[in-house]
KEMARGU-786698 format. One record per residue: residue number from 0; z, y, x of N, C-alpha, C in turn. Coordinates in pm, 1 decimal, always signed. Each point is the difference from the previous one (the first is absolute). Example, Ala and Ser with C-alpha at 12.3 -4.5 7.8 and 13.67 -1.06 7.14 Angstrom:
<rs>
0_+780.0_-569.0_+1319.0_+0.0_+119.0_-89.0_+0.0_+120.0_+90.0 $
1_-72.0_+105.0_-35.0_+6.0_+119.0_+82.0_+73.0_+109.0_-77.0 $
</rs>
This chain:
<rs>
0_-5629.7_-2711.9_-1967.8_+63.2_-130.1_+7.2_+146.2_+13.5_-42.5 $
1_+30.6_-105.5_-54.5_+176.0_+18.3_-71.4_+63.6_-141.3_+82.3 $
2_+95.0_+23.4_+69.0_+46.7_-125.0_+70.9_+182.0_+31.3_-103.9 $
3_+49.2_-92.8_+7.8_+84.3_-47.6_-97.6_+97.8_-147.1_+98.4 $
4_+162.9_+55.4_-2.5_+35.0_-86.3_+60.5_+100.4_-57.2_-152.5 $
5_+1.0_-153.0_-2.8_+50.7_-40.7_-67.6_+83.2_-102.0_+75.4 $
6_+153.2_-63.1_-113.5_+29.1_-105.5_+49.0_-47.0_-150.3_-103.7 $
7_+19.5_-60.4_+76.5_-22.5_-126.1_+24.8_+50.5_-79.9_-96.9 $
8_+22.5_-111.6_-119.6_+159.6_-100.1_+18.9_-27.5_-124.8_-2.1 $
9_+8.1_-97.7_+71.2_-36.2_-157.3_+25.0_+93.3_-69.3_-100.7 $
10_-62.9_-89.1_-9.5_+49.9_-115.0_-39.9_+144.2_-75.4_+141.1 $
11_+79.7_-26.3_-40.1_+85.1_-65.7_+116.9_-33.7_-180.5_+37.6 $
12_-95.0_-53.8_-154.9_-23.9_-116.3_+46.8_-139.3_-60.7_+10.9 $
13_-64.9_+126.3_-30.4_-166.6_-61.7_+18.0_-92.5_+110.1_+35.1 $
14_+68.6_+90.1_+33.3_-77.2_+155.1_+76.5_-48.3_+51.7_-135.3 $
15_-26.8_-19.3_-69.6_-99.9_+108.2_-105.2_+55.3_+94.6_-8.1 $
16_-68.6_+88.2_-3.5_+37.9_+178.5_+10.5_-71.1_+77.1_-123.5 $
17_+77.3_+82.4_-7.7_-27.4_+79.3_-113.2_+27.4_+193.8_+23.7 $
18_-44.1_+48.3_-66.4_+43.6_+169.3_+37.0_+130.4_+34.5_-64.7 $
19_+23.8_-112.3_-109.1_+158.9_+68.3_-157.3_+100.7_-29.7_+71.9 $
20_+112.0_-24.4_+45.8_+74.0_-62.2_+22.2_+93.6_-94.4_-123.8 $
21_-68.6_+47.7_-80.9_+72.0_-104.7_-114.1_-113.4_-95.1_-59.7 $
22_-95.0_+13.5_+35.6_-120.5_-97.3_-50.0_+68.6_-153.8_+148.5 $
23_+26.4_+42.2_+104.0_+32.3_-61.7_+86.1_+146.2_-115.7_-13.2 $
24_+101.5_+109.2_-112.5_+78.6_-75.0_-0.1_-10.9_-118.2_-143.3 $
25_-100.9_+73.4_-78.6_+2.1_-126.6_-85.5_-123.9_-100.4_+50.3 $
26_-32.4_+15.0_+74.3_-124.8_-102.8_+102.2_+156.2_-119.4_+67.5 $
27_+54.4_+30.6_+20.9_+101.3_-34.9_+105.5_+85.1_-91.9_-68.9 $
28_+24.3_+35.1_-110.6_+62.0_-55.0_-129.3_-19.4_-141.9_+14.1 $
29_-121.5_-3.6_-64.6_-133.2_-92.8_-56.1_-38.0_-59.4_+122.8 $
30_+13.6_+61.9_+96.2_-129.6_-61.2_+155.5_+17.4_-145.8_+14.8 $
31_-94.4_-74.7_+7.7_-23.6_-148.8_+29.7_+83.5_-45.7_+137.7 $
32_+25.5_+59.2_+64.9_+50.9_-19.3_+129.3_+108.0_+70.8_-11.4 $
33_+122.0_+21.8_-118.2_+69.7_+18.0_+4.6_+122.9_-108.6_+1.5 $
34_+94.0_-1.0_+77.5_+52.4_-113.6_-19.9_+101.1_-3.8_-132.9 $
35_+11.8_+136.1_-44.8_+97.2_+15.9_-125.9_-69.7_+91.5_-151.1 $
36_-123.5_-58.5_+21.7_-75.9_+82.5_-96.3_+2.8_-34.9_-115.3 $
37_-56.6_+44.4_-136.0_+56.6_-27.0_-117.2_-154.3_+26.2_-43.7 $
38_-24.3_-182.1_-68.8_-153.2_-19.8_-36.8_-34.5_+109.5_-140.6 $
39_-103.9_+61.5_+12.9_-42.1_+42.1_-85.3_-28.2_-67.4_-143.8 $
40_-78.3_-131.2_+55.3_-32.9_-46.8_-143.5_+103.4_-141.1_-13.7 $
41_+89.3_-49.8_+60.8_+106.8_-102.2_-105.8_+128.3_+65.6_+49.1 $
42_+32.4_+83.4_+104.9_+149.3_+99.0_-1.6_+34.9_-108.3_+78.7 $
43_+11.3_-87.0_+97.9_+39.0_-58.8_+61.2_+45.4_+67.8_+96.0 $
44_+122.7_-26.9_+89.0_+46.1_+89.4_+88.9_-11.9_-51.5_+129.2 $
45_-37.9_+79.8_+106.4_+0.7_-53.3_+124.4_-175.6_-104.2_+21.6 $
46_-38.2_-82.2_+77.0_-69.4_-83.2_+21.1_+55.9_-121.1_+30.1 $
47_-55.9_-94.1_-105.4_+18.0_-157.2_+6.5_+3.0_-100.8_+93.0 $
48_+109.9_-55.5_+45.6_-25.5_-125.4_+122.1_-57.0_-82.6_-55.0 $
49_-169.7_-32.3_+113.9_-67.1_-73.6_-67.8_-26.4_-53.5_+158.1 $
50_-3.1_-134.0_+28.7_-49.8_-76.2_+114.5_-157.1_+10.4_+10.2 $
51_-84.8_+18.0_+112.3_-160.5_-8.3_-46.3_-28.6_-91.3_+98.3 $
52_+40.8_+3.4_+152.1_-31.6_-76.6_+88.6_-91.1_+70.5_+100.5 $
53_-72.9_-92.9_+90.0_-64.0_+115.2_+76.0_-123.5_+38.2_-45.3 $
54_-97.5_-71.2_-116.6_-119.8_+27.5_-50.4_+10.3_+35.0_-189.2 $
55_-30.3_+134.2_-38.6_-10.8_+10.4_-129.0_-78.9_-50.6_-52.7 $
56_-8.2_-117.1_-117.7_-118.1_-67.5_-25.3_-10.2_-25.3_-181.0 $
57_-111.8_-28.5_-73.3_+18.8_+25.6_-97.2_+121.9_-105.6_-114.9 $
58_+21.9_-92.2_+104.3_+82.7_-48.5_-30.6_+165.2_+22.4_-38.0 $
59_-0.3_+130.7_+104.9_+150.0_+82.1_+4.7_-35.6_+51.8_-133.0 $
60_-124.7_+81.3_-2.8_+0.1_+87.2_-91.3_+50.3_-31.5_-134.7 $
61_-61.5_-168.4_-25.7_-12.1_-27.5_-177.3_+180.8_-28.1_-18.6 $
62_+68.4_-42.8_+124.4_+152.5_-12.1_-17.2_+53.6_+147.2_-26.7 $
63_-23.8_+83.0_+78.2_+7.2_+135.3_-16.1_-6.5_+36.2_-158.1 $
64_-141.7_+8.6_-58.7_-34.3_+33.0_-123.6_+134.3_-59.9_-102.4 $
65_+12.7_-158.0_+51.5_+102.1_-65.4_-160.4_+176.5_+31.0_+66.0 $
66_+26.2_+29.9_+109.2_+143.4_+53.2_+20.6_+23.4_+177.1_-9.1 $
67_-96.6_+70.8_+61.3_+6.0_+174.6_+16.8_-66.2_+35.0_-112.2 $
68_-89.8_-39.0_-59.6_-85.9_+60.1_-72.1_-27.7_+146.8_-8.9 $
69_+32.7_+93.8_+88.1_+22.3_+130.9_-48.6_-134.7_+17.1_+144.2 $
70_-97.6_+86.8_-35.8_-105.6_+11.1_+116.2_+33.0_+84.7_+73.7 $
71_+84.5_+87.9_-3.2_+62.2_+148.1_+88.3_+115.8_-105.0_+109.8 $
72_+61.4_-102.1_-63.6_+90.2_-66.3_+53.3_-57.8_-74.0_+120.5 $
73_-69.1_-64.9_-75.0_-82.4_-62.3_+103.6_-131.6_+47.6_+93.6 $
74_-47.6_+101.7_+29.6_-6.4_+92.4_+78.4_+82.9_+39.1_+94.0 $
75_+101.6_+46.5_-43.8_+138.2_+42.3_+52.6_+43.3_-141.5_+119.6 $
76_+28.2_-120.5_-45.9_-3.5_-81.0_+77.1_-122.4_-45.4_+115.0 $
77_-92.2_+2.1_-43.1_-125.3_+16.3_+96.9_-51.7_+60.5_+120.2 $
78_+81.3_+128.3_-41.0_+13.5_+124.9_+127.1_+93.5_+11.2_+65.3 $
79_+142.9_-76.0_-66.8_+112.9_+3.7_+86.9_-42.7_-148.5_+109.6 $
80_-113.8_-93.0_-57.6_-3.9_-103.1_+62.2_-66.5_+20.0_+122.1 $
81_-128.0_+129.0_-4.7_-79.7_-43.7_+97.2_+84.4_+140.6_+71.8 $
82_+84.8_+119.6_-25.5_+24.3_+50.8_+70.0_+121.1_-44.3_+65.8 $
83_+50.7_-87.0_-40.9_+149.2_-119.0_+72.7_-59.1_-92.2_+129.6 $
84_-100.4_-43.3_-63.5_-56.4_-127.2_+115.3_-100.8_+39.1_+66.0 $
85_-42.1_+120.9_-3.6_-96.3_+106.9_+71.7_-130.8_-58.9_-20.6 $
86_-57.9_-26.0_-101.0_-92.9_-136.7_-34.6_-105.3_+110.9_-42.2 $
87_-133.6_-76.8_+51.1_-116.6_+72.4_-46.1_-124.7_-37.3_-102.9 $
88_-91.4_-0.4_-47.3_-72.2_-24.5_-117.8_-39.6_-107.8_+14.0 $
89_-17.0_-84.4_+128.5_-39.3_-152.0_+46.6_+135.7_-113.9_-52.1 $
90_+99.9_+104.1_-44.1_+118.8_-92.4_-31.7_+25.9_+21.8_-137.3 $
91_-103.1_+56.5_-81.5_-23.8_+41.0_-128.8_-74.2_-76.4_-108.5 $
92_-30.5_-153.7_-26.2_-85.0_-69.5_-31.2_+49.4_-20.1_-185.5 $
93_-29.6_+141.6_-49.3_+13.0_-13.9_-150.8_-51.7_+46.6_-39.4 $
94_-57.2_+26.4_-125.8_-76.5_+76.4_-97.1_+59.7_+116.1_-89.9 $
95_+130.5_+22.1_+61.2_+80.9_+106.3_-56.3_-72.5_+94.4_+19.2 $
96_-29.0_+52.5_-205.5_-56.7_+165.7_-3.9_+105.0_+52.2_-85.6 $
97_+100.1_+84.6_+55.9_+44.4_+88.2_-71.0_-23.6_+46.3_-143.3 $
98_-131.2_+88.5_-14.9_+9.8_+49.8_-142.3_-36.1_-98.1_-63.8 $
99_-67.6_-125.8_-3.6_-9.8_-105.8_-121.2_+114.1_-50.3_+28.6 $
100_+135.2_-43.1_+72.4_+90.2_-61.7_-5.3_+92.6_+126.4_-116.4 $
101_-22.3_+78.6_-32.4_-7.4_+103.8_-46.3_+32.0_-27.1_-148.2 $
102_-155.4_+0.8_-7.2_-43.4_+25.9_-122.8_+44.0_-147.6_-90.1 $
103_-0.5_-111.2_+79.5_+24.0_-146.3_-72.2_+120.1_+42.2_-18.8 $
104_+107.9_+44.1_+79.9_+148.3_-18.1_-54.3_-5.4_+85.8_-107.8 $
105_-54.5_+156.2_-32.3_-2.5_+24.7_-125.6_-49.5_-37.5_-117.3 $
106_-89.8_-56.9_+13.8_-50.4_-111.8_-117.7_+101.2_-56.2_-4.9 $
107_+42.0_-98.2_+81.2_+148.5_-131.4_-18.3_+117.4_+107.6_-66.5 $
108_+20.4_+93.6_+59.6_+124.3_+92.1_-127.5_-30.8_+55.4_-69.0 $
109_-87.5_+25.2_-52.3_-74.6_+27.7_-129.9_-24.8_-134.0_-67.2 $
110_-9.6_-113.0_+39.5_-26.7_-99.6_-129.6_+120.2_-76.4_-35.7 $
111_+113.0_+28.7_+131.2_+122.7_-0.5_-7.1_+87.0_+62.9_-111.5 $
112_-68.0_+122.0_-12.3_+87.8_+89.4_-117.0_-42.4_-62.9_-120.5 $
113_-189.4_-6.3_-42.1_-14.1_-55.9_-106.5_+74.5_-170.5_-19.2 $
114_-10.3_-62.9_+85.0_+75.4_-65.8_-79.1_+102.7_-49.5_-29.4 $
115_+112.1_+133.1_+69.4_+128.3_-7.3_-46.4_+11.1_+87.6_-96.6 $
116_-86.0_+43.4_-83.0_-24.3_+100.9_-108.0_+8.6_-117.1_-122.6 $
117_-67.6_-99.5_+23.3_-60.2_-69.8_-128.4_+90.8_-128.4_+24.3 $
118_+106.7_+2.7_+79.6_+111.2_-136.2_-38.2_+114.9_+42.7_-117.9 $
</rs>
């Protein structure tokens, strides 16, 4: 048997742990529950004041989509919402899926580029 003591390094705002300590600090960077994090995909800094109320509904969402548009952003707001108001999945009434909120915004900047290519 081989027993093996290792350390540890958490996340400071959402526990995820890792064995690198530098895989940790660029997790930390980026982390959704960071209050000063720097979005991966539009570079936005920090997380957005966005009002939601006490029920997320798909109605927040489609305002969400035409003011944040960025899906990491809005995530980011989502988790600061339900981990702010200590709110649980019964206070969750949207159809928010991540990776297709995803994948539509890259289509939208991709047809974005083409057709600022061809003006």
């Amino acid at each position: 048997m081989i027993e093996k003591i290792k350390k540890v390094y958490y996340c400071e705002f959402c526990k995820k742990h890792r064995l690198t300590k530098n895989s940790i600090i660029t997790h930390e960077e980026h982390c959704t529950l960071n209050p000063n994090r720097k979005c991966r995909m539009c570079e936005r800094q920090g997380i957005p004041d966005y009002e939601i109320g006490d029920k997320f509904t798909d109605e927040i969402l489609d305002r969400m989509r035409d003011t944040i548009k960025c899906p990491a952003c809005m995530l980011a707001i989502i988790r600061k919402w339900i981990k702010d108001e200590k709110k649980d999945s019964r206070d969750f009434d949207s159809t928010f899926k991540f990776q297709e909120e995803i994948e539509k915004y890259w289509e939208d900047e991709q047809n974005r580029d083409i057709e600022s290519t061809y003006k």
